[in-house]
N, C-alpha and C positions, 0 to 999 in steps of 0.2 A: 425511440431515441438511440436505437443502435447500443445496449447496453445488452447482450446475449449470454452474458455469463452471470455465472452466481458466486459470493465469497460472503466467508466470515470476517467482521472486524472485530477484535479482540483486544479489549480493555480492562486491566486490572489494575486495580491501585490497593495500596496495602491499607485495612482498616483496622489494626491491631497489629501490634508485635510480642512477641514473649519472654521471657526473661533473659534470651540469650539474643536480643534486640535483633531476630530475624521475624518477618514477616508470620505474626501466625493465620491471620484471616483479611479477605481481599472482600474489597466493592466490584461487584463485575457489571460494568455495563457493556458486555459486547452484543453484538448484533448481528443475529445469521442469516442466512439465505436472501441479503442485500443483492440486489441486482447492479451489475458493474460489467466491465470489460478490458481485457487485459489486453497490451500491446508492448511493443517494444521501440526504444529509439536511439539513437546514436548520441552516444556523450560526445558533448561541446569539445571538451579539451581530451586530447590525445588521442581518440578517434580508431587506430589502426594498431594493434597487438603484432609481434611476432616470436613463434614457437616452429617448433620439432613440423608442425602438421601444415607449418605456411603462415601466412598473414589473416588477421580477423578484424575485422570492424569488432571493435567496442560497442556491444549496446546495453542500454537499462532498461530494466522491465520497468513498465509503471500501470497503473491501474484506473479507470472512470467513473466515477463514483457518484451516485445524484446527488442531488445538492440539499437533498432532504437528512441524509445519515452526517451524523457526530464523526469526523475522523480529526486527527490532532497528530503532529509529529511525534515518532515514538511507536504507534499503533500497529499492532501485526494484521495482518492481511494474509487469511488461510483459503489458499486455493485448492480445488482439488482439478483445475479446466486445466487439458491437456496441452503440453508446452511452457505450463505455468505453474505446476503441481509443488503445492512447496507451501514455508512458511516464509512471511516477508515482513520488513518491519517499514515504515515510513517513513523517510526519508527527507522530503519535501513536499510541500504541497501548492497551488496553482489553482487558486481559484479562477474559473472561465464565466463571464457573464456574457448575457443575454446584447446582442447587438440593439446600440441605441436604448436601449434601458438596464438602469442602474436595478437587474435583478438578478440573483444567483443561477446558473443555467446546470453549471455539475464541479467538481472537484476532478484534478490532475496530480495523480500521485506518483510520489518518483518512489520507486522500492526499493530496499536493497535485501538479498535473500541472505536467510540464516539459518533454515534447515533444507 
């Protein structure tokens, strides 16, 4: 399927709080060594940057994701694949189905980086 990279998806929700109503204990259902593929694509609106170093396309990372993994808006996405090494949170998502049949084929995830 053209999925050549590996990432975490990392999901935490808080399952307790403590008396100072911060988060003391999480539900973690994240999920490792998921097979995916990162790429990159040019934002719709505004498209072209300019700085000190010249003009740059604008683009967003996003990531591939089979259609068998849990991801939800919100969800971090830990790469260590080079060009993409980072943490990422998700952004949007796009589900792609199967030509001619109403079946899940993989997820399209738009990322945005936060470490």
């Amino acid at each position: 399927e053209g999925m050549i990279h590996t990432c975490n998806i990392i999901h935490r929700t808080t399952a307790t709080m403590n008396e100072y109503g911060e988060a003391a204990t999480y539900t973690d259902a994240s999920q490792n060594n998921v097979a995916c593929r990162f790429f990159t694509s040019r934002k719709e609106s505004g498209g072209i940057i300019s700085n000190t170093s010249g003009e740059h396309i604008l683009s967003t990372p996003n990531v591939m994701l089979p259609s068998t993994v849990t991801v939800d808006k919100g969800y971090l996405i830990v790469s260590t694949v080079t060009g993409f090494v980072g943490t990422y949170r998700v952004e949007n998502i796009n589900p792609i189905y199967w030509l001619f049949y109403n079946t899940l084929h993989h997820y399209e995830c738009e990322l945005e980086a936060i470490q």
